[in-house]
NUSELUM-919242 format. One record per residue: residue in one letter; residue number from 1; z, y, x negated of N, C-alpha, C in turn; chain. Coordinates in nm, 3 decimals, padded with zeros to 5 digits, always signed. Atoms other than C-alpha are relative to their C-alpha. Layout:
N
{atom "A",NUM,{Z,Y,X},{Z,Y,X},{Z,Y,X},"A"}
...
END
This chain:
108
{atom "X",1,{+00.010,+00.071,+00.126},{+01.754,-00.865,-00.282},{-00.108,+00.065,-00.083},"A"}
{atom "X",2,{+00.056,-00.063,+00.102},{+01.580,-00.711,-00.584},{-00.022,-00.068,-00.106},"A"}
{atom "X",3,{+00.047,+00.057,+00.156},{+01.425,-00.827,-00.928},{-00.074,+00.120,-00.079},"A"}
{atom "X",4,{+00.044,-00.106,+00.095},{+01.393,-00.572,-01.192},{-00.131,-00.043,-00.055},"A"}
{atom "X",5,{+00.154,-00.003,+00.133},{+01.050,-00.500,-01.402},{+00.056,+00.033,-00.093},"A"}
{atom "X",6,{-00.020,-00.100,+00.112},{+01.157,-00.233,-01.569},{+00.078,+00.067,+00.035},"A"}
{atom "X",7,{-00.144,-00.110,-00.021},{+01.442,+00.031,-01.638},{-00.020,+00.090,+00.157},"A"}
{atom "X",8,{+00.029,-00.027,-00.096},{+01.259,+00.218,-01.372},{-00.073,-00.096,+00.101},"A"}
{atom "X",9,{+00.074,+00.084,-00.104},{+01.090,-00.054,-01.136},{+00.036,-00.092,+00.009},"A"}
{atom "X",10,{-00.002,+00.064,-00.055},{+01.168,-00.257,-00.940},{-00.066,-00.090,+00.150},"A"}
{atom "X",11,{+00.083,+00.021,-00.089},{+01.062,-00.471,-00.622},{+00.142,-00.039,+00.092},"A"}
{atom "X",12,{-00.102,+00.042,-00.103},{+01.328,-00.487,-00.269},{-00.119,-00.008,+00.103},"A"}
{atom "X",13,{+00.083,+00.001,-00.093},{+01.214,-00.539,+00.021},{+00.108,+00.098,+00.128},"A"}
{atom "X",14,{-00.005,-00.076,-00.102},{+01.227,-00.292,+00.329},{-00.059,-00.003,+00.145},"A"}
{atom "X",15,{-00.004,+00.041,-00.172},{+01.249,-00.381,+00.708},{-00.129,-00.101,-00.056},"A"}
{atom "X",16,{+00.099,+00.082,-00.022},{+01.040,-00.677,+00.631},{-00.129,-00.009,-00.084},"A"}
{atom "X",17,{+00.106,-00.001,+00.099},{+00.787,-00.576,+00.356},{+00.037,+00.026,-00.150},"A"}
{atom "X",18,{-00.040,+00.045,+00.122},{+00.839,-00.645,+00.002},{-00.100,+00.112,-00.027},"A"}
{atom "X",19,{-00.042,-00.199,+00.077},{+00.856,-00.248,-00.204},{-00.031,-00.004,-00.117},"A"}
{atom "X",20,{-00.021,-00.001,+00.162},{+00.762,-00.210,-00.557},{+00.028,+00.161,+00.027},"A"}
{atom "X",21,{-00.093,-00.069,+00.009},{+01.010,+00.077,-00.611},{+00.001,+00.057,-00.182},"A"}
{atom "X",22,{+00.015,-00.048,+00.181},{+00.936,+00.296,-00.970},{+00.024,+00.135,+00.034},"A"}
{atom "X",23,{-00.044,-00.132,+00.033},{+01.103,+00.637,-01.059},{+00.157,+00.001,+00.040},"A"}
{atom "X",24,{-00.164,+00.023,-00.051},{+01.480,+00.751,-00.956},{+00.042,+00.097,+00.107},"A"}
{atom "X",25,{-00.049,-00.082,-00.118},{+01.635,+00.870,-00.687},{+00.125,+00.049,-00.009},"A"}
{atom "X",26,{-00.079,-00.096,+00.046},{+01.798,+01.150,-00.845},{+00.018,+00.121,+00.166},"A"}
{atom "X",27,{+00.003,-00.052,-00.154},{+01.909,+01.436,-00.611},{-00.109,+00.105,+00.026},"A"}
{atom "X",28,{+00.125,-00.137,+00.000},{+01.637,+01.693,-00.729},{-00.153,-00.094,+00.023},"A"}
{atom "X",29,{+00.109,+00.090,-00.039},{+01.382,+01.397,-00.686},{-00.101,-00.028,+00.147},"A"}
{atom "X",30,{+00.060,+00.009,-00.154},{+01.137,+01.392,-00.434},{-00.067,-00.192,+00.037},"A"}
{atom "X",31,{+00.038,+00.148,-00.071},{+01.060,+01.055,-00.211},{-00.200,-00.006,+00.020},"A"}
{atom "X",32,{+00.129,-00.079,+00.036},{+00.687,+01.018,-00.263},{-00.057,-00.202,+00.027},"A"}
{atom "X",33,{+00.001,+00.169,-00.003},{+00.574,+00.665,-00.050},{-00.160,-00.021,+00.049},"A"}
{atom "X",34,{+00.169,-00.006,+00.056},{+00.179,+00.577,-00.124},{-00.011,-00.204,+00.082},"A"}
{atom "X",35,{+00.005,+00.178,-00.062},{+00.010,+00.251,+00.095},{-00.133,+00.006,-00.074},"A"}
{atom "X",36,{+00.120,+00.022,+00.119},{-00.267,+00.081,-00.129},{-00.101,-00.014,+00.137},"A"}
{atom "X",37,{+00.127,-00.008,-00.068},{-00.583,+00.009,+00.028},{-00.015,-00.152,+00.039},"A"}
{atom "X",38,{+00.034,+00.106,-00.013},{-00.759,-00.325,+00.132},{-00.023,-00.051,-00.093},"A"}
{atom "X",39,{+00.056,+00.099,+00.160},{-00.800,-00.632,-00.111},{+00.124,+00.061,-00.094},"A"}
{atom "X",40,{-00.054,-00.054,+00.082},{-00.523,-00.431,-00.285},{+00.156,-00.065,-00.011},"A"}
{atom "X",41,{-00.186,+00.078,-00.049},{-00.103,-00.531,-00.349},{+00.051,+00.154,-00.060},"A"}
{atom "X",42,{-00.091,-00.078,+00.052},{+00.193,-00.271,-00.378},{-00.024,+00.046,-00.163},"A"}
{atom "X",43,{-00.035,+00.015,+00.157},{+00.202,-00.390,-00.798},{-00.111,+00.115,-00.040},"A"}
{atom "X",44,{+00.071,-00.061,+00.037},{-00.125,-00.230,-00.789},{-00.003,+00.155,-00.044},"A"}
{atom "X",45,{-00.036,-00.168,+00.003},{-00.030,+00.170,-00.759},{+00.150,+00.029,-00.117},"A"}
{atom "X",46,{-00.089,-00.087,+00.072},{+00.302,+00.143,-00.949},{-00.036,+00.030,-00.186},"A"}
{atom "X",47,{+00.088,-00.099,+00.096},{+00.066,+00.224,-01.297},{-00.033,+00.152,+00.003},"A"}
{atom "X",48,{+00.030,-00.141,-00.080},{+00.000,+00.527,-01.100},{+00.113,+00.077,-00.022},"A"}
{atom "X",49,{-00.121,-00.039,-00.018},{+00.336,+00.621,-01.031},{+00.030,+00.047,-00.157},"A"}
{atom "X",50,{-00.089,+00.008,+00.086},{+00.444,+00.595,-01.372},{-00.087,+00.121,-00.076},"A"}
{atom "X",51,{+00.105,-00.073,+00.095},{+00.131,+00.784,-01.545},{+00.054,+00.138,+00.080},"A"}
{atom "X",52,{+00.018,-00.056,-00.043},{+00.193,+01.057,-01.316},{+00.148,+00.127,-00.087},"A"}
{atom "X",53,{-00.142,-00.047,+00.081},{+00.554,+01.118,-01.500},{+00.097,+00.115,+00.111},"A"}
{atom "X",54,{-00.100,-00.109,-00.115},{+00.711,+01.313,-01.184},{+00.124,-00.029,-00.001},"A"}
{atom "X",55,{-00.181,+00.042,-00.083},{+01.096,+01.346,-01.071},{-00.018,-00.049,+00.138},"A"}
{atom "X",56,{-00.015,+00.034,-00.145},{+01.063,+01.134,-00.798},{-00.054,-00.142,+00.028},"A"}
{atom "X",57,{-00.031,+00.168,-00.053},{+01.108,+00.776,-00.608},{-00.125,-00.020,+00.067},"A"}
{atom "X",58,{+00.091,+00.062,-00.041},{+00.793,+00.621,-00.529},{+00.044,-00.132,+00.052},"A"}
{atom "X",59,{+00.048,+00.111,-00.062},{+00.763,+00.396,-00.267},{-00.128,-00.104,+00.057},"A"}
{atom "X",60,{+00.116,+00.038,-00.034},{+00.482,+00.145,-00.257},{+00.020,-00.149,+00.102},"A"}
{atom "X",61,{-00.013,+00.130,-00.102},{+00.527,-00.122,+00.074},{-00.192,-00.107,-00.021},"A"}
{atom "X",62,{+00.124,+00.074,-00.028},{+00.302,-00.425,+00.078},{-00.059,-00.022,+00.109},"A"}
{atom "X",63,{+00.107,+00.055,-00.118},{+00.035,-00.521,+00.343},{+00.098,-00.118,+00.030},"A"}
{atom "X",64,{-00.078,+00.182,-00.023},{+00.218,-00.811,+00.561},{-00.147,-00.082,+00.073},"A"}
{atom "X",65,{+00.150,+00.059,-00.015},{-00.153,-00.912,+00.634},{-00.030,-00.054,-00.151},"A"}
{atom "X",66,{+00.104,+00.034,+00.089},{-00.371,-01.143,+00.370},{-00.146,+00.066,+00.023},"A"}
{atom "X",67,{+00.122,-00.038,+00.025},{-00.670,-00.997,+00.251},{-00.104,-00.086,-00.043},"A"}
{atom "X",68,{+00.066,+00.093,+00.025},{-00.967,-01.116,+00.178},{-00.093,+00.087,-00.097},"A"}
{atom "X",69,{-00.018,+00.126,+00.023},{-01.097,-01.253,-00.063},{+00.114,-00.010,-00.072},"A"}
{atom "X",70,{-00.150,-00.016,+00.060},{-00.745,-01.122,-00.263},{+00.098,+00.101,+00.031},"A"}
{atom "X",71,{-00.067,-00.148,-00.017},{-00.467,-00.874,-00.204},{+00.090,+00.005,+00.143},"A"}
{atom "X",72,{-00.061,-00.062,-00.137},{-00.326,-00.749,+00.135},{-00.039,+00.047,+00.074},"A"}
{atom "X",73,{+00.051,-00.111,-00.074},{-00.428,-00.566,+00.438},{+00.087,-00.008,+00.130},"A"}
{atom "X",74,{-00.118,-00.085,-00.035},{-00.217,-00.335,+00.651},{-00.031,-00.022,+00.191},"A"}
{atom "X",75,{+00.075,+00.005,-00.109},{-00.472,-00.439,+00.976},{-00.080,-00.107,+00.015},"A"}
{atom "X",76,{+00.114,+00.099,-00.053},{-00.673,-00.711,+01.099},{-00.155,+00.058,-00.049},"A"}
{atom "X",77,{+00.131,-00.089,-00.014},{-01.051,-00.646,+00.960},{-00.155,-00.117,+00.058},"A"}
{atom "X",78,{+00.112,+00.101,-00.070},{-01.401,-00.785,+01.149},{-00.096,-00.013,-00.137},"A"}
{atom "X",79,{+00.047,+00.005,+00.100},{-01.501,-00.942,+00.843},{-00.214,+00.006,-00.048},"A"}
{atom "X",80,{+00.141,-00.013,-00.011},{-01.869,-01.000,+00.962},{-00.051,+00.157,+00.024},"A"}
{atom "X",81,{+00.019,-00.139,-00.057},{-01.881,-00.626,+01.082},{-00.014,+00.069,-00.140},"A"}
{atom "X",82,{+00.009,-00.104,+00.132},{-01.797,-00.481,+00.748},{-00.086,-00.024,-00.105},"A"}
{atom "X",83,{+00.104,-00.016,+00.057},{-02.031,-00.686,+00.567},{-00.102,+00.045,+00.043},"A"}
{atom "X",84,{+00.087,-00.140,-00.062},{-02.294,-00.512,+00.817},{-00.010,+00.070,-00.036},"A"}
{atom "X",85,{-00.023,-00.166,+00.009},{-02.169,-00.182,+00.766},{-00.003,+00.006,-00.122},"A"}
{atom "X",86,{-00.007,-00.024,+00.193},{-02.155,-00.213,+00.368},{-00.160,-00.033,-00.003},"A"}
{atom "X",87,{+00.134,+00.046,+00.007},{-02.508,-00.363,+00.394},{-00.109,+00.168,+00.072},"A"}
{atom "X",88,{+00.053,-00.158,-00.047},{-02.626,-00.031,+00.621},{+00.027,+00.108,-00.087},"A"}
{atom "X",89,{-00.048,-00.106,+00.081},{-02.496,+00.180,+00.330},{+00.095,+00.100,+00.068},"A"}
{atom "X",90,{-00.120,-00.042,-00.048},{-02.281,+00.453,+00.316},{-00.034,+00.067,+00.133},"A"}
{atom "X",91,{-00.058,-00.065,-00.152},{-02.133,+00.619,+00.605},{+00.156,+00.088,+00.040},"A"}
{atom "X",92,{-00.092,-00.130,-00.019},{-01.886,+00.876,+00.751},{+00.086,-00.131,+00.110},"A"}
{atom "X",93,{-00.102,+00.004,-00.061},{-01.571,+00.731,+00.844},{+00.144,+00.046,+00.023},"A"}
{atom "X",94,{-00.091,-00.118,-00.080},{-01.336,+01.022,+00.934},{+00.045,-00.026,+00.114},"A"}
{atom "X",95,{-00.042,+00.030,-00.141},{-01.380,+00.939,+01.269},{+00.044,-00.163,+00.061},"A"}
{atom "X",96,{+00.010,+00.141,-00.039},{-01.356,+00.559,+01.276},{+00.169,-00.012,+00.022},"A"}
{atom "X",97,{-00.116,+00.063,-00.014},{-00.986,+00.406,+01.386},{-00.018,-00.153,+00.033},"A"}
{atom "X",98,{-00.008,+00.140,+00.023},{-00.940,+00.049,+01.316},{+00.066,-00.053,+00.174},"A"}
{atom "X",99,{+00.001,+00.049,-00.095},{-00.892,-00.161,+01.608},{+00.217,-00.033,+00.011},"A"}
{atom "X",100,{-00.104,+00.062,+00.022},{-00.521,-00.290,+01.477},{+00.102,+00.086,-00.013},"A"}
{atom "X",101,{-00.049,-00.114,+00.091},{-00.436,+00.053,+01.350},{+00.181,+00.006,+00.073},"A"}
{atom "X",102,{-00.092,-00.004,-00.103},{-00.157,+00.096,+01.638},{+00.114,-00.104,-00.042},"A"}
{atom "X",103,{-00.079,+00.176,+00.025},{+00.019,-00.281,+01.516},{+00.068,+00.068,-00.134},"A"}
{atom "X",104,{-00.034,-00.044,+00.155},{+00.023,-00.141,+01.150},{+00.095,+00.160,-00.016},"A"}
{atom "X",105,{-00.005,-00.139,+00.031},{+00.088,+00.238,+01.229},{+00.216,-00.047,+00.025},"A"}
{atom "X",106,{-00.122,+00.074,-00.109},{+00.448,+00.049,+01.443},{+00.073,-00.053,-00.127},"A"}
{atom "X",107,{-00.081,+00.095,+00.058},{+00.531,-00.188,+01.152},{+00.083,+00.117,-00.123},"A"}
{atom "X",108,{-00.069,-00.105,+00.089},{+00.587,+00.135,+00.918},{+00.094,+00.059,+00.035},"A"}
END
């Protein structure tokens, strides 16, 4: 099931996560599928998409997690932990893997 935005955008949903869907899936078009961040929703990136003016089908899936305090998230997060770690300033996380990552990496 689908509900248009716009000539190009729309929102379906895919195995279970509701898609905001902007550009066309022509045959010279490339598939081009972007996950937002924490606190963030799908709606958020397809501005992106559109500014970018490419030949090609952007897919943006939503978080099936609530975020906090608005938005989505793609993982379980230790909310007391991260205010810690934001409070310790910055920091190198390259190496860090989320505890949930495995649940989320599965549902894609």
């Amino acid at each position: 099931m689908s509900a248009p935005l716009s000539k190009q955008e729309q929102i379906v949903e895919i195995d279970g996560l509701r898609t905001t869907v902007v550009g066309s899936a022509a045959p010279q078009s490339a598939l081009i599928v972007l996950l937002h961040g924490f606190g963030m929703t799908a709606a958020d990136l397809a501005p992106f998409a559109h500014s970018l003016g490419l030949p090609a089908l952007f897919l943006f899936p939503e978080a099936p997690l609530p975020g906090y305090p608005a938005g989505r998230s793609w993982f379980e997060l230790d909310m007391e932990a991260r205010r810690t770690a934001q409070l310790a300033g910055p920091r190198d996380l390259a190496t860090r893997v989320p505890a949930n990552l495995g649940v989320a990496s599965e549902r894609l």
